[in-house]
Residue, then its C-alpha position, 0 to 999 in steps of 0.5 A: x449457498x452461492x455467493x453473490x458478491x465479487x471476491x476480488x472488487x465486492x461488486x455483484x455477481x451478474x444476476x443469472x451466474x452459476x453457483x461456483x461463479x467468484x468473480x463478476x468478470x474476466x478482468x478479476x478472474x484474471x486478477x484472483x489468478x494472478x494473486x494465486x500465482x503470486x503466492x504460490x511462488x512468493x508468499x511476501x507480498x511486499x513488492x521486490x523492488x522496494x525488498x531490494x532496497x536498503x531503506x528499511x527501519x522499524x517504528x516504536x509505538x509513536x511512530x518513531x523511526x527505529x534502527x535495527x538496533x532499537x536506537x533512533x533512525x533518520x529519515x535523512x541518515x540512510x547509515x541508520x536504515x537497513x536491508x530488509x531482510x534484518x529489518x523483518x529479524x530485528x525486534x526492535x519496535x512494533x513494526x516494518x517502515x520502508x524510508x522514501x527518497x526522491x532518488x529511487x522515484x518511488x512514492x505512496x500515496x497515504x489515504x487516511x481514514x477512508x475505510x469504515x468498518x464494514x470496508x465501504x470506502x469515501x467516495x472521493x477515495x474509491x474515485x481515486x482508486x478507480x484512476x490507477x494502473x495497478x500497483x501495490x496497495x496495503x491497509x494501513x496500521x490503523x485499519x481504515x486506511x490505504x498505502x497505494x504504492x508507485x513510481x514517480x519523482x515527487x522531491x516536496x510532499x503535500x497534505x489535503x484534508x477533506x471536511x470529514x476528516x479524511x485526507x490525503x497524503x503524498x510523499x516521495x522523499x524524507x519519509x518513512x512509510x510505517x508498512x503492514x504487507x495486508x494486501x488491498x483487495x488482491x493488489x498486485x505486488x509491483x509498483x506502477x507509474x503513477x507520474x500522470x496521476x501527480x499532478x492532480x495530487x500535487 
C-alpha cells in the first residue's frame, strides 16, 4: 500500500504520485537525504557546536540542575558543568541539560504544550516554526513540546502565555535547557541565525 503523507513535514502527497513516492517535494527529498547522511556519518544528533562546549550538567526528576558528581550545579557557576562527553557517562539524575550563557550567542526557543497526541501542532506555533531557517529542534521531555535551537545575543529572557495554555519561551544566558536529542520531524543538527527572528519574540 502507497502511503499518502509526506515522511518528512506529513503534509500530502501530490494526488497523481508513484506508489514508492515519500516526499511531497524536492525540498524534503533533499531533507530526508540530508537526515540519512547525517546519520550515517554521526549518529548524535545533537549539534557539534553545543557537544563542543563545556556546558553540560544533568537534572534530577524536579529539574534541578546537577553536576556529574550528583551534587547541585548552577547556572551561574560554570566549575560545576561539564564537557559532554562525562555528562552523557554520569549517572547522576534522569537526563542531559546543556546551560545557555549569553557569551556563546546561542539561544532556545522553549514552545510549551504546543503538540497534542497525534503530533498536530497550535497553530501560532507551526506559524512560528514555519519562519525559521533551518536549525535544530528537539521534542521536549514532556513530549508536547519543542526546543528550537540557534544563534543570536539575548542577555534577558521572556515569557509569553497564550490563553490556552501554551506559551512560549526564549533565553539566551543563566539557563539550562533539560535536552532529549528526539529530533523534530528530520531537523538538521546546526544552529542557525535566528537574530532577525528576535525581535518579534522579545
Amino acid at each position: 500500500m502507497s502511503t499518502t503523507s509526506c515522511g518528512v513535514c506529513s503534509g500530502p502527497l501530490p494526488v497523481m504520485h508513484r506508489s514508492d513516492r515519500r516526499h511531497c517535494s524536492r525540498s524534503c527529498e533533499a531533507k530526508a537525504y540530508r537526515a540519512r547522511r547525517r546519520q550515517r556519518a554521526d549518529v548524535d544528533p545533537i549539534p557539534i557546536d553545543l557537544r563542543v562546549r563545556d556546558r553540560w550538567v544533568r537534572w534530577s526528576e524536579r529539574k534541578v540542575p546537577l553536576r556529574t558528581d550528583s551534587k547541585f550545579a548552577s547556572v551561574t557557576d560554570p566549575s560545576s558543568w561539564s564537557d559532554y562527553g562525562a555528562a552523557v557517562r554520569s549517572q547522576a539524575g534522569v537526563g542531559l541539560g546543556y546551560v545557555l550563557t549569553v557569551a556563546d550567542d546561542i539561544l532556545c526557543i522553549d514552545l510549551d504544550h504546543v503538540l497534542a497526541a497525534d503530533g498536530a501542532l497550535e497553530p501560532w506555533a507551526a506559524d512560528l516554526l514555519a519562519r525559521l531557517p533551518e536549525t535544530f529542534i528537539e521534542v521536549s521531555h514532556s513530549g508536547a513540546g519543542l526546543h528550537i535551537w540557534g544563534r543570536g545575543s539575548l542577555k534577558n529572557g521572556r515569557r509569553i502565555a497564550m490563553p490556552n495554555g501554551s506559551g512560549l519561551e526564549v533565553y539566551g544566558d543563566r539557563r539550562y535547557i533539560a535536552m532529549t536529542g528526539k529530533v523534530w520531524r528530520n531537523s538538521p543538527s546546526v544552529l542557525a541565525d535566528l537574530s532577525e527572528l528576535l525581535p518579534a519574540l522579545i
